[in-house]
VOPAGU-2260 file (C-alpha; in pm, 1 decimal, decimal comma):
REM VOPAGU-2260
SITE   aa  ch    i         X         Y         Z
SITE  UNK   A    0    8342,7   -6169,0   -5453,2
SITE  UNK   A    1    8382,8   -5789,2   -5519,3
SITE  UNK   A    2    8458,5   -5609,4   -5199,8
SITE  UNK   A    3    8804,8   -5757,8   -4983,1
SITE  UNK   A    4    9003,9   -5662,6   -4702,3
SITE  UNK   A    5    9304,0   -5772,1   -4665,1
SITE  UNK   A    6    9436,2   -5741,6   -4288,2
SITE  UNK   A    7    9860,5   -5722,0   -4246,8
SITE  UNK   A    8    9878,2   -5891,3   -3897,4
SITE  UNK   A    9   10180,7   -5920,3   -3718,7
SITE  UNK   A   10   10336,4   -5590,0   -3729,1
SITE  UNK   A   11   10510,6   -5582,7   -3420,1
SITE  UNK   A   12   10744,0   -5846,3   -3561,0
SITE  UNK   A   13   10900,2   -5561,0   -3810,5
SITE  UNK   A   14   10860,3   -5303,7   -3617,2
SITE  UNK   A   15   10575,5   -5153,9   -3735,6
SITE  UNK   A   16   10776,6   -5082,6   -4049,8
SITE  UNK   A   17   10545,7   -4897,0   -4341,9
SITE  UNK   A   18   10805,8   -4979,8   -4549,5
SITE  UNK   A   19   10739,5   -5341,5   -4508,0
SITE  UNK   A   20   10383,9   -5295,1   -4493,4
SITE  UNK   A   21   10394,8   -5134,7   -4835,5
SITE  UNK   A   22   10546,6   -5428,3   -5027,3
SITE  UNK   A   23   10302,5   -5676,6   -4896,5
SITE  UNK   A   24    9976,5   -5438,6   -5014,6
SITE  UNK   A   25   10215,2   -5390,6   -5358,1
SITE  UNK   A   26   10196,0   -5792,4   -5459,7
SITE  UNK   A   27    9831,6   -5802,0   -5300,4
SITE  UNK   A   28    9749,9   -5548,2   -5539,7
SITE  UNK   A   29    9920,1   -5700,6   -5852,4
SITE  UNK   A   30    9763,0   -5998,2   -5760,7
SITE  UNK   A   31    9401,2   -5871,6   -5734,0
SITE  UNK   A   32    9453,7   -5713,6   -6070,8
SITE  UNK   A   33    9378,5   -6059,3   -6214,1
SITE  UNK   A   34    9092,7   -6134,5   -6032,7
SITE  UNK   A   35    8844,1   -5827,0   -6116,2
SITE  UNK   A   36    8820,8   -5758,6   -5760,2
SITE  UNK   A   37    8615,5   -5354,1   -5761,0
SITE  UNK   A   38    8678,6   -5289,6   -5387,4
SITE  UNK   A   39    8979,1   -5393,9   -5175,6
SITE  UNK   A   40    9077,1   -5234,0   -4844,2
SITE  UNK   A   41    9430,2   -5303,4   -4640,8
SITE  UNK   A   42    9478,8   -5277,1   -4242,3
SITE  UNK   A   43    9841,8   -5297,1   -4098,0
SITE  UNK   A   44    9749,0   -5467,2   -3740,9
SITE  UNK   A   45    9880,5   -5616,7   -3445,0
SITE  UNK   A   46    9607,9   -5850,3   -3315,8
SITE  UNK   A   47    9808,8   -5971,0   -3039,8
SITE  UNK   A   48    9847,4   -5601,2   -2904,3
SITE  UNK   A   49    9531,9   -5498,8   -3069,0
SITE  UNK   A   50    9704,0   -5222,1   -3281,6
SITE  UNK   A   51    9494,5   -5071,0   -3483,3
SITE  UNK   A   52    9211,4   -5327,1   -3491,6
SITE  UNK   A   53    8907,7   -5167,3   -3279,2
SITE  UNK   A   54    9122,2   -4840,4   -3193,7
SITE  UNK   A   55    9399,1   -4646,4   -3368,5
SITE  UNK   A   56    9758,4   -4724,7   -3291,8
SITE  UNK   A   57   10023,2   -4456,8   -3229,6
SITE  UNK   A   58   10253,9   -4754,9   -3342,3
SITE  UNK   A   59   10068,6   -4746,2   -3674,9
SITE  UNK   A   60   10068,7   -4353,4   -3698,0
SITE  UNK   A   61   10172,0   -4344,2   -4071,0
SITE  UNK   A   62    9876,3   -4518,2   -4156,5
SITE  UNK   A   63    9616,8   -4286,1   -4236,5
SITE  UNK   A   64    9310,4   -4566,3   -4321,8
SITE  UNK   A   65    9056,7   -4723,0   -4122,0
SITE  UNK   A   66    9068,1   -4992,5   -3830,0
SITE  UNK   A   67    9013,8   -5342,3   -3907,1
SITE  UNK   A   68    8674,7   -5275,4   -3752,2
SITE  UNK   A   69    8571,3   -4982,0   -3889,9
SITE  UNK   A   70    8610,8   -5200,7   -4218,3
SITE  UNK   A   71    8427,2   -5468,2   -4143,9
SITE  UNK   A   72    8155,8   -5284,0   -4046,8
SITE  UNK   A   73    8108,9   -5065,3   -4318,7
SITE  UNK   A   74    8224,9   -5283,7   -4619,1
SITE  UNK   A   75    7910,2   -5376,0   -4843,1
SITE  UNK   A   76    7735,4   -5742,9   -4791,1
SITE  UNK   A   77    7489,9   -5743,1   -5052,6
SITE  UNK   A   78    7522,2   -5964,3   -5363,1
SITE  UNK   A   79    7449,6   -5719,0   -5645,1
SITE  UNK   A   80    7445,8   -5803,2   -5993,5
SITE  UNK   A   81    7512,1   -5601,7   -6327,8
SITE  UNK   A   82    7221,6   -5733,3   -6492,0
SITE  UNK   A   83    6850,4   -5582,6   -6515,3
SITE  UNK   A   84    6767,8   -5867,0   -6773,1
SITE  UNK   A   85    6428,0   -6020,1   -6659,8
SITE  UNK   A   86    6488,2   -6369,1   -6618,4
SITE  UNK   A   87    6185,8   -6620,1   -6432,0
SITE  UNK   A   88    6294,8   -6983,0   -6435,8
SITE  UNK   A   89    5964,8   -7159,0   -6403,7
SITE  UNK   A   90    5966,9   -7378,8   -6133,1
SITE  UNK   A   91    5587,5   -7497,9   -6088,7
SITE  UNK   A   92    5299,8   -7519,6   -6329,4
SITE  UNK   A   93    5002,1   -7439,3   -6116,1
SITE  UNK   A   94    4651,4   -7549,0   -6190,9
SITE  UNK   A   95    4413,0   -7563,0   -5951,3
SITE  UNK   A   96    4161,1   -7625,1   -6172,6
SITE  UNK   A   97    4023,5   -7562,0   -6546,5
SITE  UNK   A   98    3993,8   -7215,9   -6535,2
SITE  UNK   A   99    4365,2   -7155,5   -6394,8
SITE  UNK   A  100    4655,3   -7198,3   -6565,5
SITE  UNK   A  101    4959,5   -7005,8   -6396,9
SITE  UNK   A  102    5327,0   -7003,8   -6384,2
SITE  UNK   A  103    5527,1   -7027,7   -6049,6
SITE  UNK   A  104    5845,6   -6962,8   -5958,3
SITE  UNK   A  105    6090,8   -6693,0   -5819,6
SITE  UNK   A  106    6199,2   -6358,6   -6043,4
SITE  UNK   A  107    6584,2   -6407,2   -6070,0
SITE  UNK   A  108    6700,7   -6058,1   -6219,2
SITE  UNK   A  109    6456,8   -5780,8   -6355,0
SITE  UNK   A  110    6108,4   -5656,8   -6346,0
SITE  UNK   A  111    5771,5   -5735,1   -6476,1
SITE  UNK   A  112    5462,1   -5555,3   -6551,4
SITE  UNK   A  113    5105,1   -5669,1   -6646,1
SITE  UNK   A  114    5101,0   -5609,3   -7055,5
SITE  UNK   A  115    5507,9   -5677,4   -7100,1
SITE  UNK   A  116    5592,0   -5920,8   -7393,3
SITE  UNK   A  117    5767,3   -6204,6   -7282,2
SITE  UNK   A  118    5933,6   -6478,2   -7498,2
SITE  UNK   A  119    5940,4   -6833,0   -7351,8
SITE  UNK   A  120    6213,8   -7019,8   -7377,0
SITE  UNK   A  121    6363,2   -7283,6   -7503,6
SITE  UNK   A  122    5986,8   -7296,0   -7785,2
SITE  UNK   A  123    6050,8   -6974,3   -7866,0
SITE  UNK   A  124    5627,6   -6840,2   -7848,7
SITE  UNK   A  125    5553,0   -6501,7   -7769,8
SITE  UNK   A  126    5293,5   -6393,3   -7545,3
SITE  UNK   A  127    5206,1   -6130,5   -7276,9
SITE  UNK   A  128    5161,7   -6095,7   -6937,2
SITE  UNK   A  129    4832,7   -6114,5   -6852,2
SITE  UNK   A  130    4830,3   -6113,3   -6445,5
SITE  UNK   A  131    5064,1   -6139,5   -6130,3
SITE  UNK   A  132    4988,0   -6317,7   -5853,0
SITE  UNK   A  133    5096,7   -6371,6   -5510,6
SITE  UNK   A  134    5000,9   -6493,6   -5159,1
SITE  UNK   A  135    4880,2   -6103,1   -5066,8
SITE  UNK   A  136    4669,7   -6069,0   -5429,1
SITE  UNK   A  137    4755,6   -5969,1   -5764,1
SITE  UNK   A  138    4982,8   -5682,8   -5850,6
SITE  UNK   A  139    5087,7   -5451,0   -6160,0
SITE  UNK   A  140    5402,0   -5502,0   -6132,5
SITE  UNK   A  141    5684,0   -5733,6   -5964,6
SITE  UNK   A  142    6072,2   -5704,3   -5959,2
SITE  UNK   A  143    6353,0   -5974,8   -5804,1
SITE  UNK   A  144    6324,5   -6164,6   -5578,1
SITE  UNK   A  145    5986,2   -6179,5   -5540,3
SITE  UNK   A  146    5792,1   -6502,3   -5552,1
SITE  UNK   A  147    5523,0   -6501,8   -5803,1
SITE  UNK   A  148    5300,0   -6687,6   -6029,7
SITE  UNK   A  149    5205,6   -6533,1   -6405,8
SITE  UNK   A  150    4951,8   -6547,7   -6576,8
SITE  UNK   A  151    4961,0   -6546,2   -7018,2
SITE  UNK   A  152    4727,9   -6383,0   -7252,1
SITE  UNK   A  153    4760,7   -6702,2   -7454,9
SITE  UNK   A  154    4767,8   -7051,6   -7410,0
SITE  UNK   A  155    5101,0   -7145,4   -7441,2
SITE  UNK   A  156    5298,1   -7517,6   -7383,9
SITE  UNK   A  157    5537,0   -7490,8   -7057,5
SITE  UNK   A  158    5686,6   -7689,5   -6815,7
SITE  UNK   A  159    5939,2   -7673,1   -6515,5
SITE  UNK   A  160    6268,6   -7567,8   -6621,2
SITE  UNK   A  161    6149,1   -7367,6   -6924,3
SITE  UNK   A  162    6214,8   -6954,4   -6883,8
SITE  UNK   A  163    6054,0   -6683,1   -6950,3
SITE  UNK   A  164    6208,1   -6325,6   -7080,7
SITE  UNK   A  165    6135,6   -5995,4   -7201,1
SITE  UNK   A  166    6182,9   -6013,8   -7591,6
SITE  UNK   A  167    6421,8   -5750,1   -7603,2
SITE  UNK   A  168    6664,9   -5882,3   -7357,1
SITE  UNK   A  169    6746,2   -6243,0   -7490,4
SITE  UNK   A  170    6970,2   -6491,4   -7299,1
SITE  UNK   A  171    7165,2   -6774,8   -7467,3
SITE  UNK   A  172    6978,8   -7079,4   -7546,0
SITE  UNK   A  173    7283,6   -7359,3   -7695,4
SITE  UNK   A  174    7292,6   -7714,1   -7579,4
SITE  UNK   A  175    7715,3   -7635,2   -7530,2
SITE  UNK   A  176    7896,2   -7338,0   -7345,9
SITE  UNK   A  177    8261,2   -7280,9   -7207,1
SITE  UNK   A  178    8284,6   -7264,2   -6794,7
SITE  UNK   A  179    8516,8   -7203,5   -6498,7
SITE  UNK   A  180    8468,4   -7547,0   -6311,7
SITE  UNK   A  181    8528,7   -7603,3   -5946,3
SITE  UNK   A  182    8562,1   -7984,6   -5842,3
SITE  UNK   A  183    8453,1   -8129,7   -5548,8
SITE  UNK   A  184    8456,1   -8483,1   -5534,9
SITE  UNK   A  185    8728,3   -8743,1   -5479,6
SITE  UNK   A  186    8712,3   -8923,8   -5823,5
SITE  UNK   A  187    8816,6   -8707,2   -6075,1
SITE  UNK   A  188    8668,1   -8515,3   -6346,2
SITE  UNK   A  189    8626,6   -8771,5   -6680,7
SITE  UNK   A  190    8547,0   -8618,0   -7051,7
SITE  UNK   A  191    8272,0   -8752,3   -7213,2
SITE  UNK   A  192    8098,6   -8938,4   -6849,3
SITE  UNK   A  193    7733,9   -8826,1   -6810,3
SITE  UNK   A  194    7696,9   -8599,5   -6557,7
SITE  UNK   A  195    7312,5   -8423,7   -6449,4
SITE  UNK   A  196    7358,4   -8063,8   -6461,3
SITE  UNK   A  197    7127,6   -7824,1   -6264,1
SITE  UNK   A  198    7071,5   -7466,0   -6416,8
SITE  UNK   A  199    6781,5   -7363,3   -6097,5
SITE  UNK   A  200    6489,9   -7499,4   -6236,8
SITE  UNK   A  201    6612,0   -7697,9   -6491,8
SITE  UNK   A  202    6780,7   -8046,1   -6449,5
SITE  UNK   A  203    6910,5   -8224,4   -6757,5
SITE  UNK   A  204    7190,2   -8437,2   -6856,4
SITE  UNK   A  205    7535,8   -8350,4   -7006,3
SITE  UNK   A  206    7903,2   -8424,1   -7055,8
SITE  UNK   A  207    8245,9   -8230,9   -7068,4
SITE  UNK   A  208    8364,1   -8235,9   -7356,9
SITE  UNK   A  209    8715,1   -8107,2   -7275,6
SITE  UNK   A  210    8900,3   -7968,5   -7015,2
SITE  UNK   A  211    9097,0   -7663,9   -7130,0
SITE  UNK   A  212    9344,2   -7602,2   -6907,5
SITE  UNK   A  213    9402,0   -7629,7   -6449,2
SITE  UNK   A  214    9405,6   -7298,9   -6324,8
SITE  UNK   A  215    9694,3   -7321,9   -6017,7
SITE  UNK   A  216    9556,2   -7111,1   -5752,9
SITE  UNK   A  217    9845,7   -6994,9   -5639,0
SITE  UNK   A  218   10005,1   -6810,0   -5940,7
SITE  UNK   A  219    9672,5   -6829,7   -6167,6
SITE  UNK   A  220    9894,8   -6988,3   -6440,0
SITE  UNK   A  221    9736,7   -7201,4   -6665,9
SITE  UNK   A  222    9829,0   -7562,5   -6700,9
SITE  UNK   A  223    9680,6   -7796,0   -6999,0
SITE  UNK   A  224    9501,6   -8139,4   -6829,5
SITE  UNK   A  225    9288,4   -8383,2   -6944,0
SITE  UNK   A  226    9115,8   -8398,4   -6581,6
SITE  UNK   A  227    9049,0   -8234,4   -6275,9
SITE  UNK   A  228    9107,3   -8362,8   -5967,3
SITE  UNK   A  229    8940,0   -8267,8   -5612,6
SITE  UNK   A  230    8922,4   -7915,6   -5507,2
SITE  UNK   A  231    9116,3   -7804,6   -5858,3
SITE  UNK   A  232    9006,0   -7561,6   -6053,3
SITE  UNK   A  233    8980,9   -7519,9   -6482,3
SITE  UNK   A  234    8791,4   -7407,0   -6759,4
SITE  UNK   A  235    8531,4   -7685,1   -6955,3
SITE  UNK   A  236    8396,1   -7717,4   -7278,1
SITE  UNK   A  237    8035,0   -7865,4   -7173,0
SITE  UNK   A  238    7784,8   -8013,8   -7425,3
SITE  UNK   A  239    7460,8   -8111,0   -7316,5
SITE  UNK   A  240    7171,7   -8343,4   -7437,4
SITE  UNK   A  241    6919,0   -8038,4   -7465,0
SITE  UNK   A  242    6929,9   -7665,2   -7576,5
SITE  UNK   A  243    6926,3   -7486,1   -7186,7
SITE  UNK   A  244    6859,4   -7083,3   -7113,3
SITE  UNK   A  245    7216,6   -6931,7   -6943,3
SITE  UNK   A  246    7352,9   -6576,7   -6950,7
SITE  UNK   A  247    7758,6   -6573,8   -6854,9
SITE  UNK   A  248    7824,5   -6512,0   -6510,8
SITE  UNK   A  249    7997,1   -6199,1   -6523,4
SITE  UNK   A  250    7667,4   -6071,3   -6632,1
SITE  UNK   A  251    7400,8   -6215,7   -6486,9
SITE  UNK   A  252    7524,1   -6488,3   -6141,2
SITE  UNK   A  253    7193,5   -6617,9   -6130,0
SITE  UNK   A  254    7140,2   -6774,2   -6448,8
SITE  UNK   A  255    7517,0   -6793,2   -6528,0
SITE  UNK   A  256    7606,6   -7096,4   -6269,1
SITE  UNK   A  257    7494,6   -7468,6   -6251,6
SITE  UNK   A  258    7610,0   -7750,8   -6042,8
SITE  UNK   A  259    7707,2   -8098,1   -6120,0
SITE  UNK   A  260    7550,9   -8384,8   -6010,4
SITE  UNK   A  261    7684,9   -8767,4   -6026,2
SITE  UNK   A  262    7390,2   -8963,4   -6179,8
SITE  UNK   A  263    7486,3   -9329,8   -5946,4
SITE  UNK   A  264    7499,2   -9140,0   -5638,7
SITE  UNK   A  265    7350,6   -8851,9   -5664,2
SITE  UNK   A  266    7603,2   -8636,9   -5487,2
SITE  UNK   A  267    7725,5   -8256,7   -5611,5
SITE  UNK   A  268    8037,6   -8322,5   -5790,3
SITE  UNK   A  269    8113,9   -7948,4   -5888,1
SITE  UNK   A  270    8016,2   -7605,4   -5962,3
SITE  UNK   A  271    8037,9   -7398,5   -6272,3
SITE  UNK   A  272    8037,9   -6998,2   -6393,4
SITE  UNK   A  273    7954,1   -6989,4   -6777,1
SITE  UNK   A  274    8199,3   -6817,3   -6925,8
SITE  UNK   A  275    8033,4   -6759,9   -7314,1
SITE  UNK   A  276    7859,8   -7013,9   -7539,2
SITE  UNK   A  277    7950,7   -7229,2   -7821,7
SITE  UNK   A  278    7836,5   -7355,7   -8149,3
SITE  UNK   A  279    7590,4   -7625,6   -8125,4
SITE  UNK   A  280    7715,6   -7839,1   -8388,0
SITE  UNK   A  281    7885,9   -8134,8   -8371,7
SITE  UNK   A  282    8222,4   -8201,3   -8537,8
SITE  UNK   A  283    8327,3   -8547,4   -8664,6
SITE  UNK   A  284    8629,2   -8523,6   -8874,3
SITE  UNK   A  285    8636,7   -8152,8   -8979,6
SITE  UNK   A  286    8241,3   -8190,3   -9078,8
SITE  UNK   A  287    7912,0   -8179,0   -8961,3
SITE  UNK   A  288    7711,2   -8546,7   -8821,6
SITE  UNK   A  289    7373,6   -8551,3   -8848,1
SITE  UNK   A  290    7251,1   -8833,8   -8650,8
SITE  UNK   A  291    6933,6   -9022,2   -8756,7
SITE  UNK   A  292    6628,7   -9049,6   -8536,4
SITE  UNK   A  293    6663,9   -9461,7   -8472,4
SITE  UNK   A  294    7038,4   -9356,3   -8351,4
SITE  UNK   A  295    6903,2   -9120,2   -8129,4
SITE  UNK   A  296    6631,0   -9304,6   -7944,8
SITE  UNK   A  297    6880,4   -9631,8   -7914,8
SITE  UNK   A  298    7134,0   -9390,7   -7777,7
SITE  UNK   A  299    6893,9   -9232,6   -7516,9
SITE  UNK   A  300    6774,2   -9576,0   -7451,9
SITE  UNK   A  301    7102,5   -9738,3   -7354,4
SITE  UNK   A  302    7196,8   -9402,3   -7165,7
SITE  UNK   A  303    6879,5   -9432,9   -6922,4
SITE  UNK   A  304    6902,0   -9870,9   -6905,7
SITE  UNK   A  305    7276,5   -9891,4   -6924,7
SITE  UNK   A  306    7449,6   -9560,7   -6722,6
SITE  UNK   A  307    7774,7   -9833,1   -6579,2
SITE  UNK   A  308    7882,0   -9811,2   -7035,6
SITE  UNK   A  309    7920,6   -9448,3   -6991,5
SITE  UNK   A  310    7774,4   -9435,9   -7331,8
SITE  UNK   A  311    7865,6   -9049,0   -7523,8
SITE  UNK   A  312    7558,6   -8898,1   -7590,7
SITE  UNK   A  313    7442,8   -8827,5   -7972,9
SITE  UNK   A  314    7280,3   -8514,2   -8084,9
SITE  UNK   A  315    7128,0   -8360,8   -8359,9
């Protein structure tokens, strides 16, 4: 959220005092300070009296901004974001027959043209874009959020969930990151309980790994807690069981957020804004475990058979 307005009601009950009005928008202001907020308006009203919410108020002389209305109105609605990155999250491999081999899905951020190089993600192969098709025909060029299925110069390996980039605008690719977390479910938050975790077209598994601190949000201070509760609010360390494609959110919304799913029920659990990534490796005692392939497979196996053991997951 990047554009607010924050309305004073009841100013008939100090007399229409600016004075008053003035301290409120002070600690609004100090208070917005911490939350990166680009665009904040203030009206002093009376809604009872309707002062100064469709019409001027000659109790509200001293105020020389706009009505509530006038606000609302012309306050900006669209959800931009800073980033120009291309980012397509494939969500459909479409082959209609032996001579077609497309990818579907919806452009996220960006623009493509017929000839770009693209990377694709998480394998790493290079190719380039070879055709763009929609419903009304093929085009030159596309840009977000159009719908659209590409086409590769080369035969190349991919499935749902896998992205694909221009090669000069990378995004992370780590199997951990750091997040702002939002709960929303009535049991609590546990470390190291598999959770699935949905980045738009890619579902996969994962766990938190820590929970760095509660953010109160009522004086944003930072409390340490080993859990969150419902509705509460912290930042995560979050590993999970396969390297994923995520820019942070300040950057780039639509590839910087996932959800959290519980894997018994089924129901979203929580929401998260990646924040920056982290190191991949894994930490045992001040050094690097490398875990052999047998321990792997028995640990994915009891994972999928035996979900109730809340086994931790083991990775390379």
């Amino acid at each position: 959220i990047k554009h607010v307005i924050v309305a004073v009601n009841k100013m008939d009950l100090v007399g229409y005092s600016q004075d008053t009005y003035k301290k409120i928008q002070a600690d609004y202001l100090e208070m917005a300070g911490s939350l990166d907020i680009s665009n904040i308006r203030f009206a002093p009203v009376c809604a009872l009296k309707g002062d100064n919410v469709v019409v001027r108020s000659e109790n509200l002389k001293w105020f020389r901004g706009s009505t509530l209305m006038e606000y609302l109105e012309n306050m900006p609605s669209e959800r931009g974001t800073k980033s120009n990155d291309f980012r397509f999250p494939v969500q459909y491999v479409n082959r209609p027959n032996s001579e077609f081999r497309g990818f579907s899905g919806t452009i996220t951020t960006g623009e493509i043209s017929v000839g770009d190089t693209v990377w694709i993600l998480p394998a790493g192969k290079v190719s380039t874009i070879k055709s763009i098709v929609t419903f009304d025909g093929e085009y030159q060029k596309a840009s977000a959020p159009a719908a659209v299925t590409l086409t590769l110069s080369d035969q190349v390996d991919i499935s749902r969930g896998d992205m694909i980039v221009k090669k000069d605008s990378l995004p992370n690719v780590s199997s951990r990151f750091r997040a702002k977390l939002v709960w929303m479910n009535e049991d609590a938050l546990q470390t190291h309980r598999e959770y699935y975790l949905k980045f738009n077209s890619k579902m996969t598994t994962g766990e938190f790994e820590e929970v760095q601190h509660r953010i109160d949000v009522n004086s944003f201070a930072e409390h340490k807690a080993g859990k969150l509760e419902l509705n509460e609010i912290g930042e995560v360390d979050v590993r999970i069981t396969e390297k994923v494609m995520f820019d942070d959110y300040q950057s780039n919304p639509k590839t910087g957020a996932f959800i959290v799913i519980d894997r018994i029920n089924n129901m979203t659990v929580g929401a998260g804004m990646i924040e920056q990534a982290l190191s991949d490796s894994v930490e045992v005692e001040g050094k690097t475990r490398e875990y052999g392939e047998f321990e792997l497979e028995l640990n994915a196996l009891i994972r999928k058979y035996f979900p109730h053991w809340e086994a931790k997951n083991l990775l390379k």
